[in-house]
C-alpha positions as CSV (number, residue, x, y, z in Angstrom):
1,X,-12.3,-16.1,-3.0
2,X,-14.2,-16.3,0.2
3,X,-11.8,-13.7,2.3
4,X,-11.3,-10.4,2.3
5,X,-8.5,-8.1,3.5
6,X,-7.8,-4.4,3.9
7,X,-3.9,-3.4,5.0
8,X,-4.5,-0.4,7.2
9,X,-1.2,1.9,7.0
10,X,-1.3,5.5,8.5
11,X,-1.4,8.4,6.2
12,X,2.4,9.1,6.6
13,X,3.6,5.7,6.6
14,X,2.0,5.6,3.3
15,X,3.5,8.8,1.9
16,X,7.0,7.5,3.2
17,X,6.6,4.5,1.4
18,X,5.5,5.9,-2.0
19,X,8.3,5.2,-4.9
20,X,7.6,8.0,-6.8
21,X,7.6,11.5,-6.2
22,X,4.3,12.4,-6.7
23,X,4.8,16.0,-5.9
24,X,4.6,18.4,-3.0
25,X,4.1,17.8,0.8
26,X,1.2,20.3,-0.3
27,X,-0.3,18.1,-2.7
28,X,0.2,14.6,-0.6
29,X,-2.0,16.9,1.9
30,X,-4.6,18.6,-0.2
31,X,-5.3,16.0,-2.7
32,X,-4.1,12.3,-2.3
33,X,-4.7,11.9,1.5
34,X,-8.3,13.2,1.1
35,X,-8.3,11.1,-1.9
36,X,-7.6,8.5,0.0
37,X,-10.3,8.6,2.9
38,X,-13.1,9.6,1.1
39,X,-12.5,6.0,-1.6
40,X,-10.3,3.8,-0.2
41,X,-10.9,4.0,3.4
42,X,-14.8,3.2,3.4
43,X,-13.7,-0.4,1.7
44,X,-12.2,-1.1,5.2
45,X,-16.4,-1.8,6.2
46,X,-16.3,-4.4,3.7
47,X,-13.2,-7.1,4.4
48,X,-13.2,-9.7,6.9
49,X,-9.7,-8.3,8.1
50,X,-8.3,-5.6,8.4
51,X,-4.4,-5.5,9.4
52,X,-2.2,-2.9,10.3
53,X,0.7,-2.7,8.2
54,X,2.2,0.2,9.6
55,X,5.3,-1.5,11.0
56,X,5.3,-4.3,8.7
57,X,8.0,-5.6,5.8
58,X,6.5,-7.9,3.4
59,X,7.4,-11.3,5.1
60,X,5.7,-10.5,8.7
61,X,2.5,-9.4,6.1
62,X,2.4,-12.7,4.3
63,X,2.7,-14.2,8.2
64,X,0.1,-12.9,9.4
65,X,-2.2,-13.9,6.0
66,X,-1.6,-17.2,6.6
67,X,-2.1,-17.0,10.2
68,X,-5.6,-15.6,9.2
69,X,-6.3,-18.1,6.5
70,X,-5.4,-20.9,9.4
């Protein structure tokens, strides 16, 4: 593959989103989101795009792939 993507999504988009109940509001706080920016976050230098997902359901996702892929 010759493209890259990162789906941005805000910290508690992402928590709202998560199917299991990975514990406390503490822990979410303390451990995953810090988790989160300090691995997965820094990949977002790498891909060619990067797309907000925030506010997105699956189908206006896969829209906006293939309006990158052209």
């Amino acid at each position: 593959y010759d493209r890259t993507f990162y789906f941005y999504i805000d910290d508690e988009t992402r928590s709202a989103r998560r199917d299991k109940n990975v514990g406390t509001d503490s822990y979410i706080r303390d451990v995953l989101i810090p988790m989160h920016k300090k691995y997965v976050e820094p990949t977002k230098a790498n891909a060619g795009t990067v797309i907000d997902v925030s506010g997105l359901n699956v189908d206006e996702v896969k829209a906006r792939i293939l309006s990158d892929l052209g």
